[in-house]
C-alpha positions in Angstrom: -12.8 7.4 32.9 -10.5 8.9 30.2 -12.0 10.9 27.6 -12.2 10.2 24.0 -10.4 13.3 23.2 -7.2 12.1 25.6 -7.4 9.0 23.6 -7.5 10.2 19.9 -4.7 12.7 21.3 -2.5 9.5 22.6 -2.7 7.7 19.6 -2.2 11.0 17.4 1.2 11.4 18.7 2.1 7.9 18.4 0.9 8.4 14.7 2.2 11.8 13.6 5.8 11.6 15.2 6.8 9.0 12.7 4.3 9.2 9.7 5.5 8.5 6.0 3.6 10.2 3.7 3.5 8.6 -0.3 2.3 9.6 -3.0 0.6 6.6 -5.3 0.5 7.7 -8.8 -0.6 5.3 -11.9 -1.5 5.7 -15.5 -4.0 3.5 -16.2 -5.6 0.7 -14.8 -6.3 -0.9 -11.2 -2.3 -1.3 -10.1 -1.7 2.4 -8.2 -5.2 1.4 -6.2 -4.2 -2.4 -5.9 -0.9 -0.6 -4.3 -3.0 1.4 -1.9 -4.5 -1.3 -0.6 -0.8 -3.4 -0.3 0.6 -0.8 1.5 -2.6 -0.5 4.0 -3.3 -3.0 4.5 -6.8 -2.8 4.2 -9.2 -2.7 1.3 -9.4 1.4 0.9 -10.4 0.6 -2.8 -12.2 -2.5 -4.3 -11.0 -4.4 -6.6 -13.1 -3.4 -9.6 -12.2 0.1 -9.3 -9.5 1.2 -12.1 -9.8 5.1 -11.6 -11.2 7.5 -9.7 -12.4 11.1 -10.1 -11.2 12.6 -7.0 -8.1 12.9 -5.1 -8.5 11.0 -1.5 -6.1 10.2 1.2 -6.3 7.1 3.5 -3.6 6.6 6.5 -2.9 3.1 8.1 0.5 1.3 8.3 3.0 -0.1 6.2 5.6 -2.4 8.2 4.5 -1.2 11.3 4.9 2.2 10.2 1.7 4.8 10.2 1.7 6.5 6.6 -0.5 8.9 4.9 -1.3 7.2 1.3 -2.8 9.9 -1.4 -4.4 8.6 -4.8 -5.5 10.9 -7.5 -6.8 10.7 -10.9 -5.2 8.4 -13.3 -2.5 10.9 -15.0 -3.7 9.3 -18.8 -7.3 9.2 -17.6 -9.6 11.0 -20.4 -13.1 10.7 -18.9 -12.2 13.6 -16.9 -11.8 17.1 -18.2 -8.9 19.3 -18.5 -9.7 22.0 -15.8 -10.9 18.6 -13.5 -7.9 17.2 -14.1 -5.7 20.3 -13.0 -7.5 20.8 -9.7 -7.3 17.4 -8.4 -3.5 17.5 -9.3 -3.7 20.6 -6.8 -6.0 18.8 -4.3 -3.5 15.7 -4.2 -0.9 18.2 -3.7 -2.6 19.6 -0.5 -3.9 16.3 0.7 0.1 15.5 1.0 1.8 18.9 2.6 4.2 19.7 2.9 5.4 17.2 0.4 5.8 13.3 0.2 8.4 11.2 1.3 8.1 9.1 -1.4 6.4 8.9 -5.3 5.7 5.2 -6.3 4.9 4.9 -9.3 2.2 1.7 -9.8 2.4 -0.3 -12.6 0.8 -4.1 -13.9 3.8 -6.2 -14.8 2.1 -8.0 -17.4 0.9 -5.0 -19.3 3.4 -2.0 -19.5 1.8 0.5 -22.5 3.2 3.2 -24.2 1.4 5.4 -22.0 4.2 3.9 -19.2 7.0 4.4 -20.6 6.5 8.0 -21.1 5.2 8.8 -17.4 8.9 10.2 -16.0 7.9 13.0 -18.5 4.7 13.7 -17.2 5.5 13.7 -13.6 8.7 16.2 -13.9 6.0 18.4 -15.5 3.3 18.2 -13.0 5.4 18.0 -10.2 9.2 19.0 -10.8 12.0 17.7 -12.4 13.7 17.0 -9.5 10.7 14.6 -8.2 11.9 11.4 -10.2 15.3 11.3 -7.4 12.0 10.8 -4.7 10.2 8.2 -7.1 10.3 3.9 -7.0 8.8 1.9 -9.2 5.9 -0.7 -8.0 5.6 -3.9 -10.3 1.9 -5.4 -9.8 1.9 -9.0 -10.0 0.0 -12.1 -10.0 0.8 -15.7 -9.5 3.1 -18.4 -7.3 6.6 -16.7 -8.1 8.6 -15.1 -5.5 9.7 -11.9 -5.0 13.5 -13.0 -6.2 12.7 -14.6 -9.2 10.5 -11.5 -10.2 12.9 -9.0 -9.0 15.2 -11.3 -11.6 13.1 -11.1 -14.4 13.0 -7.5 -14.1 16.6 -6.9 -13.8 18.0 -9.7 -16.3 15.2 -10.6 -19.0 13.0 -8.2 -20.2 14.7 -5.1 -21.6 11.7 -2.2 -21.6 11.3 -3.4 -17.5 15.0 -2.2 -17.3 14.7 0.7 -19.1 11.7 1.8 -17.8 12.9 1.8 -13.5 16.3 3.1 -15.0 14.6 5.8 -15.6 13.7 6.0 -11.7 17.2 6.0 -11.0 16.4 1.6 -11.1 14.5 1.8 -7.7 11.8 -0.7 -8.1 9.5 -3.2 -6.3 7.7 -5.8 -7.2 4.2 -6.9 -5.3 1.1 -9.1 -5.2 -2.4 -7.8 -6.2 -3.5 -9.6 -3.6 -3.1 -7.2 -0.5 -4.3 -9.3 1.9 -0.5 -11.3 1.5 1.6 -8.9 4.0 4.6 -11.1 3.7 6.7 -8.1 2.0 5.6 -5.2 3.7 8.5 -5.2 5.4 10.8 -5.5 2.3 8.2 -2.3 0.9 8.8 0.2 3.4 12.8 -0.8 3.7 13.4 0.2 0.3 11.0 3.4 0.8 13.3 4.7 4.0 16.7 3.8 2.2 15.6 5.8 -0.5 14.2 8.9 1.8 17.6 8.4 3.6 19.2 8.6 0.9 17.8 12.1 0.1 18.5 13.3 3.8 15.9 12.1 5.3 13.4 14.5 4.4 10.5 15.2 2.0 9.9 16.1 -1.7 8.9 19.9 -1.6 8.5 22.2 -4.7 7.0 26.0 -5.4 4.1 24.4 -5.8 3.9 22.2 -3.0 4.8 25.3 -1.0 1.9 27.5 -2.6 0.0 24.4 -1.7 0.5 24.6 2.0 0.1 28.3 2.0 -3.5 28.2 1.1 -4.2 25.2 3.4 -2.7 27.0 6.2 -4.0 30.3 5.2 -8.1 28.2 5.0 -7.5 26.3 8.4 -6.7 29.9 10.1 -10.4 31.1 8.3 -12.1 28.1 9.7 -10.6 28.2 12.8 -11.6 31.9 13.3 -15.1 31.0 12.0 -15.3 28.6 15.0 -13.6 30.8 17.3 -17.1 30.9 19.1 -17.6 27.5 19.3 -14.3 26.7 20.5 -14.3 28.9 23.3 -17.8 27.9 24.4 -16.3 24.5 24.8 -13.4 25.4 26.6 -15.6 27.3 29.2 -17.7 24.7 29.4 -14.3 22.3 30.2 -13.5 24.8 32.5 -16.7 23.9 35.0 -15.9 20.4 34.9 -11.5 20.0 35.5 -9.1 21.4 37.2 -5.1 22.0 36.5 -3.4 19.0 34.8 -6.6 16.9 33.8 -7.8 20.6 31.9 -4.8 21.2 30.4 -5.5 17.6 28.8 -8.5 18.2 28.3 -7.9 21.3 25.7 -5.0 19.6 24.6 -6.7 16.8 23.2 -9.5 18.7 22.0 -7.8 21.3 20.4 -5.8 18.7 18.5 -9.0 16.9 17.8 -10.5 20.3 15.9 -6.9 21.3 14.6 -7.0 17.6 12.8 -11.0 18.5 11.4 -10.3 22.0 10.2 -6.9 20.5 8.3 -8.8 17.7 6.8 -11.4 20.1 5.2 -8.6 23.3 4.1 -6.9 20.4 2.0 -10.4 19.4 0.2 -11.3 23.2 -0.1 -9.3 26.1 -0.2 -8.5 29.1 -2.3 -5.7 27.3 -4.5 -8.3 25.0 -5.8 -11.3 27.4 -5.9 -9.2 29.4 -8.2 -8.7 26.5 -10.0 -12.4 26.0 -9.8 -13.1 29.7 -12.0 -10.2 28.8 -14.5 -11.7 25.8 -15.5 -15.4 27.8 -15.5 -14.2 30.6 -17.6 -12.0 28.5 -20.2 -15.6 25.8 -20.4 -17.0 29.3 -20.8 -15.0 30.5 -23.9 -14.6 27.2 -25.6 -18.2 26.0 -25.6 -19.7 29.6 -26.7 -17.1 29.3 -29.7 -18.2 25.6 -30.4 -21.2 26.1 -29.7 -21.2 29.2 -32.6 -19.6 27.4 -34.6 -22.4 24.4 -35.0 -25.3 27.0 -35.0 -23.4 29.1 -37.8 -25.8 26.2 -40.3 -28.7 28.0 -39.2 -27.8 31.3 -40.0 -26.8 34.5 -37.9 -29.8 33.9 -35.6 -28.4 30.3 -35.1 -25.1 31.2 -34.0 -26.6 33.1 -31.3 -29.0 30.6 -30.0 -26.3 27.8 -30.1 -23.5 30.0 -28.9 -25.4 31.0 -25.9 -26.0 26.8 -25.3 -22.6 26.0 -26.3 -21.0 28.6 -23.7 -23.4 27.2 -21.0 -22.6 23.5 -21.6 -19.0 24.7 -21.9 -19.3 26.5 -18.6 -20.9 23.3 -16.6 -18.3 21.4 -18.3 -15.3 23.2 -17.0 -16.9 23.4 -13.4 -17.5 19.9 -12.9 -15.3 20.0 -10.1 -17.8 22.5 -8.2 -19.9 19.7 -7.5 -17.1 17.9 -6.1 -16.6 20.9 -3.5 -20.4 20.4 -2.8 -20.1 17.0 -2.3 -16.6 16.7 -0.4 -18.1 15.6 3.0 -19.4 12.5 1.3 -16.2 12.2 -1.2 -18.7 11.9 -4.4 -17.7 13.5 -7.5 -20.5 12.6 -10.0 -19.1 13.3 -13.8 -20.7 15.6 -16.0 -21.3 13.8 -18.8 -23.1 16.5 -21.8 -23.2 15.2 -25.4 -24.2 16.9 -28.2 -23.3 15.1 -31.0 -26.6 13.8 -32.0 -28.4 17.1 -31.6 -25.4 18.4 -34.1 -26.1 15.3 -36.7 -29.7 15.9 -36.6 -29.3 19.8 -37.4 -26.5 19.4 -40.2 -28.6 17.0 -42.3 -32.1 18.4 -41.6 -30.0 22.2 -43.0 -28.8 20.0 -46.1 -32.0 18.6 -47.2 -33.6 21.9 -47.1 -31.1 23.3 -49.2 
């Protein structure tokens, strides 16, 4: 009977030797996650979720294709903090080494913001000015038209459609919401490997993608040391029960089975983002002992000391949010931190001016 390990290694090679990795950015909104589950074909997201607080990666195929599909924070999204938002730019970037194939760049045709039109901006900063020659525009849609007379529309009638995909070098797509229609996947992932061809065939990389990858690598070679016990126990133990080719398949398939596990967790945990991680706990840190100095300043010298010391803890669990989400990265949960002290603030400023 064949092992489970010769299996997962069988359909791993089908999988990797031909796997398209994309990139699914949004600015507000459902549409990027609406996307995700358009070009899996599958529902990775439901359809009430509009952002998320964590960079994730789901793999399934487009077109017959296997692809690797990363999501990460909405790039406008405010109920995250700053340091947050910085190291799940970095985790997306590790959870799609060495670089993607393709950006696509999710949006609701019926309700293009501001916000929208200024995204090519954005993503040349966070990712490199040359990233927009990788990027496609995705047009969510609902309703009975097809894709020609949408495709149309975009082109011919409405102006800020056209100048918005010129900016993408007027790569675009249009697509239903509903992903359980697969009619276009085909049309999707045509578009996506003229464009990659066009490019040479190969994938969007950058300094930072590359420093990416370098810590990934650099964490799967710690873990895999850590293990080193482990892995040779089982290999002796594979050893007692095969002989010539079935061991060699044996270790093949397992090896590639715990190469696959100790990649998975370097690109949710790794020294990139934990240094991330202590940036965002000092600058909580500074900020919130300064605010918090500031509001106790109404009570006097003794205040600003007592609130100072409050204000640069809240500060400090503020900016580390994201350590919980290292805690809790086996399970993908990422509860906010959500601290507010503007009522305790109130209170204090008006109970200091009646007394005065």
């Amino acid at each position: 009977k064949e092992h489970i390990w010769v299996r997962w290694i069988k359909r791993r090679k089908v999988r990797s030797a031909k796997e398209l990795r994309l990139m699914v950015v949004g600015s507000s909104g459902p549409s990027q996650f609406q996307l995700t589950n358009a070009i899996l074909g599958k529902e990775a997201f439901s359809k009430d979720v509009t952002s998320i607080s964590a960079s994730m990666k789901n793999k399934g195929q487009l077109g017959g294709r296997p692809v690797a599909v990363v999501n990460g924070p909405n790039i406008y999204d405010k109920d995250i903090s700053h340091p947050k938002r910085e190291m799940e730019l970095r985790r997306s970037k590790c959870l799609c080494i060495p670089g993607p194939h393709a950006f696509l760049i999710a949006f609701d045709l019926e309700n293009i913001s501001l916000n929208d039109m200024k995204t090519p901006k954005l993503l040349k900063k966070r990712f490199g000015a040359n990233c927009l020659k990788h990027c496609m525009v995705l047009f969510a849609y609902e309703g009975d038209l097809d894709g020609a007379a949408l495709e149309n529309r975009v082109k011919k009638t409405d102006w800020y459609l056209r100048e918005l995909i010129e900016k993408y070098g007027g790569r675009f797509h249009v697509f239903k919401k509903n992903w359980r229609g697969r009619c276009q996947e085909k049309e999707l992932l045509r578009k996506i490997e003229v464009m990659v061809a066009s490019l040479g065939g190969g994938h969007f990389s950058s300094r930072t993608f590359q420093k990416a990858e370098d810590s990934v690598r650099k964490e799967e070679r710690r873990l895999r040391k850590k293990r080193s016990e482990e892995i040779e126990r089982t290999w002796n133990e594979m050893e007692q029960q095969y002989i010539a080719k079935d061991l060699r398949l044996q270790k093949d398939a397992y090896n590639a089975c715990i190469g696959a596990e100790i990649q998975a967790k370097a690109e949710l945990d790794n020294g990139w983002l934990r240094t991330s991680l202590v940036r965002g706990l000092g600058t909580g840190l500074v900020v919130g002992a300064v605010m918090g100095a500031l509001f106790g300043a109404i009570e006097g010298p003794g205040g600003m000391v007592l609130y100072g010391f409050i204000g640069g803890a809240v500060g400090a669990s503020a900016g580390g949010t994201a350590q919980v989400a290292i805690k809790h990265m086996e399970n993908r949960v990422y509860p906010p931190v959500r601290l507010n002290f503007n009522s305790i603030f109130i209170n204090r400023f008006f109970a200091a001016s009646r007394s005065c």
